[in-house]
C-alpha positions in Angstrom: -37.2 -101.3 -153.9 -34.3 -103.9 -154.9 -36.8 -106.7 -153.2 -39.8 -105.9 -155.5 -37.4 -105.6 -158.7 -36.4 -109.0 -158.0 -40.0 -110.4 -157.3 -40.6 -108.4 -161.0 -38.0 -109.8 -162.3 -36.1 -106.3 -162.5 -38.8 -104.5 -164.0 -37.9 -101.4 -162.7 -41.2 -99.7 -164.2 -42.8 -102.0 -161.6 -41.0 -101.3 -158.9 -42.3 -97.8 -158.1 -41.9 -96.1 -154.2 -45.3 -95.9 -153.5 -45.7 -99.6 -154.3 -42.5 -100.4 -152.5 -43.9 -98.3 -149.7 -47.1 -100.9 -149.7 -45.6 -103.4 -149.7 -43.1 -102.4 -146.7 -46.3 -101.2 -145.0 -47.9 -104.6 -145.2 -45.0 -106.6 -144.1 -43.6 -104.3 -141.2 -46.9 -102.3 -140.3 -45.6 -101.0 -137.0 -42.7 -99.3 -138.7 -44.0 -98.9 -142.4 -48.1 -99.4 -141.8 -50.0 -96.2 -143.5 -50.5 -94.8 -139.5 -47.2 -95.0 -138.3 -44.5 -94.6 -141.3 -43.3 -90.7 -141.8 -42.1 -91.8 -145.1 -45.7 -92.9 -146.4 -47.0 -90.1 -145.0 -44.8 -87.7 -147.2 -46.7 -89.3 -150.0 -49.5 -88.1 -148.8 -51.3 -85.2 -151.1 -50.5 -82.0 -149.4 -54.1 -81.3 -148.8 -54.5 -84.9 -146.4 -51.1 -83.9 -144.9 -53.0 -80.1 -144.2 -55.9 -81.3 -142.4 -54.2 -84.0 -140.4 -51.9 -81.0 -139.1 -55.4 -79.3 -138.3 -56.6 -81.9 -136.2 -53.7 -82.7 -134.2 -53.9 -78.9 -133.4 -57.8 -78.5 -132.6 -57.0 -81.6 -130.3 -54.7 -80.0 -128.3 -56.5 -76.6 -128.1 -59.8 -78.1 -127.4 -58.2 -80.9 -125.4 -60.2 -84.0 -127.5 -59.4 -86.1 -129.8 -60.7 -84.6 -133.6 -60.3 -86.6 -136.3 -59.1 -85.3 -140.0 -62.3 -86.0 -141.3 -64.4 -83.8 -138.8 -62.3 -80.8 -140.5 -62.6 -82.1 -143.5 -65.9 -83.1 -144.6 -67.8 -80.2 -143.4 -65.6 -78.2 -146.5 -66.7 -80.6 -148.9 -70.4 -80.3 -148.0 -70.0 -76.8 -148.1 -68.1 -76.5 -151.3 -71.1 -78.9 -153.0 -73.3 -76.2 -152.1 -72.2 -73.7 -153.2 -71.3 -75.4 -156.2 -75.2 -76.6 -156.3 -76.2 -72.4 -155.9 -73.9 -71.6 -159.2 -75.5 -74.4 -161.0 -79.0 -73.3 -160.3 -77.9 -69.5 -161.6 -76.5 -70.4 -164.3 -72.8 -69.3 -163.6 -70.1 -69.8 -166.4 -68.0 -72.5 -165.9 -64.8 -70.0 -165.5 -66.9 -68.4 -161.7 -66.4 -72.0 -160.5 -63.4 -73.6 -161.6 -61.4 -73.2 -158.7 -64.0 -74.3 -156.4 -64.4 -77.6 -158.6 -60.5 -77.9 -158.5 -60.5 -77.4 -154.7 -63.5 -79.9 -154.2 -61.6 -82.7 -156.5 -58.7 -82.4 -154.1 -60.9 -82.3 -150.8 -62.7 -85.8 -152.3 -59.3 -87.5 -153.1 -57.9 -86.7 -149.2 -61.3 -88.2 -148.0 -60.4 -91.8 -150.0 -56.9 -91.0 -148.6 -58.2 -91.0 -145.2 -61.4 -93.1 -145.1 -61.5 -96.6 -145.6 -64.7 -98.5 -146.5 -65.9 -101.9 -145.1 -66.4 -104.5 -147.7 -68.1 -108.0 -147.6 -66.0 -111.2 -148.2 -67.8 -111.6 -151.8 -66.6 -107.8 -152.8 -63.3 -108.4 -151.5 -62.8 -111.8 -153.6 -63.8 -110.0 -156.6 -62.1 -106.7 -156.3 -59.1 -108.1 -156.2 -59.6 -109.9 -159.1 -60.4 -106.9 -160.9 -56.9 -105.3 -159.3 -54.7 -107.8 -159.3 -51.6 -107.3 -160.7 -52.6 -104.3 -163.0 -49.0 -103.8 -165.0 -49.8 -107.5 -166.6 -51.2 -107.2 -169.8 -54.6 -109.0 -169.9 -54.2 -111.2 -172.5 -57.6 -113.4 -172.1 -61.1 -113.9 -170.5 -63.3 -117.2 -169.7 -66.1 -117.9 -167.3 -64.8 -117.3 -164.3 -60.8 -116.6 -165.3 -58.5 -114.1 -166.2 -55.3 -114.4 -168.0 -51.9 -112.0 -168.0 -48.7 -112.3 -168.9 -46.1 -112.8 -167.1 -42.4 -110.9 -167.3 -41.1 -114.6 -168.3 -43.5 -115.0 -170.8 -45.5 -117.4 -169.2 -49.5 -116.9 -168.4 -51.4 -116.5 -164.9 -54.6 -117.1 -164.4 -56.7 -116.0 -161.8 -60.0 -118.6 -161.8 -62.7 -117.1 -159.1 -64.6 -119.9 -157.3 -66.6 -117.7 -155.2 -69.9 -118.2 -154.7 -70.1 -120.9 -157.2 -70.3 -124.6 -156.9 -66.3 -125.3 -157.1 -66.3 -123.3 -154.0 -68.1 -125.2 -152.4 -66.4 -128.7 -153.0 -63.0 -127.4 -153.0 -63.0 -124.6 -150.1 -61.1 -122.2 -152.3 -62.3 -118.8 -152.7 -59.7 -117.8 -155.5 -57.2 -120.1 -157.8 -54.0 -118.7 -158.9 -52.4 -120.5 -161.4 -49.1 -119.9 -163.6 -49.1 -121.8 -166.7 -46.2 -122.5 -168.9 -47.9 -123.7 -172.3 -44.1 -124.7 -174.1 -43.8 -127.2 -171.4 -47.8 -128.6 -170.5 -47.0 -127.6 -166.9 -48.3 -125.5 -164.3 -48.6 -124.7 -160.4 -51.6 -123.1 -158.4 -52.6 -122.1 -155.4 -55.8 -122.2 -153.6 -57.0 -119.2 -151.3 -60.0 -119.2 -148.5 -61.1 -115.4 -147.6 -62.4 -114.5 -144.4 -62.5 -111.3 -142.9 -61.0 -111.0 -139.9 -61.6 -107.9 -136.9 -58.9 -105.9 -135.3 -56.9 -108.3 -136.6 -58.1 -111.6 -135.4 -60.3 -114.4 -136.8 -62.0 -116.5 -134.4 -61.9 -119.9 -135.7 -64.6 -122.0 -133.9 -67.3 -122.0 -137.0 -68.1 -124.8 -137.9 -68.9 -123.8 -141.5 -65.1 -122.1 -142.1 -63.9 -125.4 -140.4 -65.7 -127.3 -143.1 -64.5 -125.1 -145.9 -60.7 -125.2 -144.7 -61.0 -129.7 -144.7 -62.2 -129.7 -148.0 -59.8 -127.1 -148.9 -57.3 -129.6 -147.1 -59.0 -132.6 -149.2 -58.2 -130.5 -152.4 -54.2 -129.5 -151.6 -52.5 -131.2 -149.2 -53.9 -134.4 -149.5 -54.2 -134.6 -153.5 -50.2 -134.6 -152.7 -49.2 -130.9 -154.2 -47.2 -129.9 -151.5 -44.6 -132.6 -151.8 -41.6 -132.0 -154.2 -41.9 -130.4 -157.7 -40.9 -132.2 -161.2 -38.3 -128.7 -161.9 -35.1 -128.3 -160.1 -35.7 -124.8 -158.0 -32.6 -123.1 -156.8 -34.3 -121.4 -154.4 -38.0 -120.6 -153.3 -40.5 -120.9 -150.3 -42.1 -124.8 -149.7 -44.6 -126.0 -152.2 -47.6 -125.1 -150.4 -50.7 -125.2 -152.6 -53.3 -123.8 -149.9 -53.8 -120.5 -147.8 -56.2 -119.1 -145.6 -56.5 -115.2 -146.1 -57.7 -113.4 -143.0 -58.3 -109.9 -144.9 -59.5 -106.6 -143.4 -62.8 -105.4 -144.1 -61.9 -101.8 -144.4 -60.2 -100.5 -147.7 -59.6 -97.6 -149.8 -62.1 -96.8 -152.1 -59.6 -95.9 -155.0 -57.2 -98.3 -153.6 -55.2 -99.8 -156.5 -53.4 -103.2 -155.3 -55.1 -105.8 -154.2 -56.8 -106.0 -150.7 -54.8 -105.7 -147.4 -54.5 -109.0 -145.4 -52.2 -111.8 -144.9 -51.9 -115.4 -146.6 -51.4 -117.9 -144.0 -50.1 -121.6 -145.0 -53.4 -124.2 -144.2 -50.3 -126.4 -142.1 -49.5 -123.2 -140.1 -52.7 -122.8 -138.8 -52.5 -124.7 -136.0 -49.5 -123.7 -134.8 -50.2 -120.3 -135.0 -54.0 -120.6 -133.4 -54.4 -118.9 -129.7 -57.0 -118.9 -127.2 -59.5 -116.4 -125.6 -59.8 -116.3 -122.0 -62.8 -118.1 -122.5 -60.7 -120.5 -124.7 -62.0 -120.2 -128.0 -59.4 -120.7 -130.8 -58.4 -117.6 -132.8 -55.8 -116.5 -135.2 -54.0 -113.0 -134.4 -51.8 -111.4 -136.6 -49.2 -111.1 -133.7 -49.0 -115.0 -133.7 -48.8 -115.8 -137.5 -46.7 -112.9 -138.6 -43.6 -114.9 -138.8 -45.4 -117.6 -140.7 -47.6 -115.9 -143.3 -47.2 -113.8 -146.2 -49.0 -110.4 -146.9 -51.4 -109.6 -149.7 -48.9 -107.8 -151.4 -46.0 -109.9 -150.8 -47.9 -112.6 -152.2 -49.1 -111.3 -155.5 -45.5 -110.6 -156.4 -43.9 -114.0 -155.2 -46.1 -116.0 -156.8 -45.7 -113.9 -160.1 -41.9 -115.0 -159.6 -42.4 -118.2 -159.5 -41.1 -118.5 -155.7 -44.8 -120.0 -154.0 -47.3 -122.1 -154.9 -47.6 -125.4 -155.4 -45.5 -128.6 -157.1 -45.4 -128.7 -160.8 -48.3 -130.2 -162.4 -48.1 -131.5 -165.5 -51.8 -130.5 -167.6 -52.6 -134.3 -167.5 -52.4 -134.2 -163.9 -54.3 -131.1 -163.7 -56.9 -132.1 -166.0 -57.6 -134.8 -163.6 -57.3 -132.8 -160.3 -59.6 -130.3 -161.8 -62.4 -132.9 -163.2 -62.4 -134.8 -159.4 -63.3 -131.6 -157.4 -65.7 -130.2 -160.6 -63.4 -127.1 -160.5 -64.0 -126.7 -164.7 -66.2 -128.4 -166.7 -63.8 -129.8 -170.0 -60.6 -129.9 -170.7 -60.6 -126.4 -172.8 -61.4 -124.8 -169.4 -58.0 -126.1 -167.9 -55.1 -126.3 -170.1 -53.5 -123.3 -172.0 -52.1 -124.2 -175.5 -48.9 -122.6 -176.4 -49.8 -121.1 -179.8 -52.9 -119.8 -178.2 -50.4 -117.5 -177.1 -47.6 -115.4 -178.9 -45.8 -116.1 -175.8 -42.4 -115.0 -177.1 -43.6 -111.8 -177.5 -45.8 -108.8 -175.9 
């Protein structure tokens, strides 16, 4: 809790249990991951919490493995029917109310306990739909999103994906914090892939291509050396990540996607082989080195990664070379655009 009220700048309206439970989960999932933590699960409704005691029971009487969801959605099929018979007789609404109460809870323990896949284009834009939902939106473009920030200052989120600027920079998603007073900003570039069980085989040739240009357009445009402001403290100025995200999430889930944000320079020292030898990235191998989703939207919020500070003339520029927005208006923030003193 005291770890996301810093990241939130001790907001302590954002810094809620369930989403420090998240959070732990995605940065110490064997202790705090949704599976194995007691604590999340006591924040489980009671009715997910009843039919997972159900099935560990039926198990051991029947002496195989029964999931939850074999208990469970045979209720909520049989609830919709009957619910379907009282509509077709013309039952008033106070015959069924209970049912309907009982199916509503039913439907939200099967989103508690069954994920969905998604496709890498879903994922990009879900989470730009989700992403830090206690910032007030204060602004919309083509492509972009802006908030404000606890400091007063404005993020926006600029999705790439599937357009052009994706494919000359290799960047998925640009997060940028802008601080109109001062013409300055940082960003950061992201590159989703999904990843299976946890691991990302790296030998195509098409991610390979993505992950040099998204070199081209960081590391060697020179925003990872050393900022113009004087930071106390905060992580190195890297400007580029590669996100290896899980295809399965919660339907109703409400931060942004689970997966982890791996510094492009840390790639290769965190890529293993097969016993065939193909190169692939495990999460075992990069956990030391890369941040989770969650972990991520809050530290760069704070200020504490991304890349050097850019000033808008330099940004301008980096933005016209790699055709990432189309005129100036698209790039800079003006501060009285903004009643940035205020919310």
């Amino acid at each position: 809790m005291s770890f996301l009220k810093i990241a939130t700048k001790g907001d302590a309206a954002k810094s809620t249990y369930n989403e420090a439970l998240e959070f732990g989960g995605a940065l110490y999932p064997e202790l705090l991951g949704r599976e194995s933590s007691v604590l999340r699960r006591v924040r489980e409704s009671d009715t997910t919490t009843l039919y997972r005691q159900r099935a560990s029971l039926q198990s051991q009487k029947t002496r195989r493995a029964i999931t939850p969801l074999e208990l469970l959605v045979p209720d909520i099929e049989e609830l919709e029917d009957l619910l379907t018979v009282a509509a077709t007789q013309g039952r008033d609404r106070e015959r069924t109310d209970q049912l309907k109460r009982r199916l509503a809870l039913l439907r939200t323990s099967q989103d508690e306990l069954s994920p969905i896949p998604h496709s890498e284009n879903q994922l990009v834009f879900r989470d730009a739909e989700v992403i830090r939902r206690d910032l007030p939106e204060v602004g919309t473009g083509r492509g972009y999103r802006d908030f404000r920030l606890p400091d007063a200052n404005i993020m926006r989120v600029r999705v790439l994906h599937p357009d052009k600027p994706e494919h000359v920079t290799g960047a998925d998603v640009i997060y940028e914090t802008h601080a109109p007073d001062e013409q300055q900003a940082t960003i950061v570039a992201v590159q989703y892939k999904i990843w299976e069980e946890r691991t990302l085989h790296l030998s195509n040739e098409r991610m390979q291509a993505q992950l040099d240009r998204l070199r081209s357009f960081t590391c060697e445009a020179g925003l990872c050396t050393g900022g113009i402001r004087n930071q106390p403290f905060r992580f190195p100025y890297c400007a580029a990540f590669l996100r290896p995200t899980d295809r399965l999430q919660r339907s109703n889930q409400k931060l942004i996607s689970t997966g982890e944000h791996l510094p492009l320079c840390k790639i290769e020292s965190c890529t293993t082989t097969t016993r065939k030898g193909a190169p692939i990235l495990e999460y075992k191998a990069m956990r030391k080195e890369s941040l989770s989703g969650e972990a991520f939207d809050y530290l760069f919020t704070a200020g504490k990664v991304g890349s050097r500070t850019l000033s808008y003339q330099q940004l301008t520029k980096l933005y016209a070379k790699f055709e990432v927005a189309g005129n100036r208006e698209h790039v800079v923030l003006h501060a009285q655009e903004f009643d940035s003193r205020h919310s």
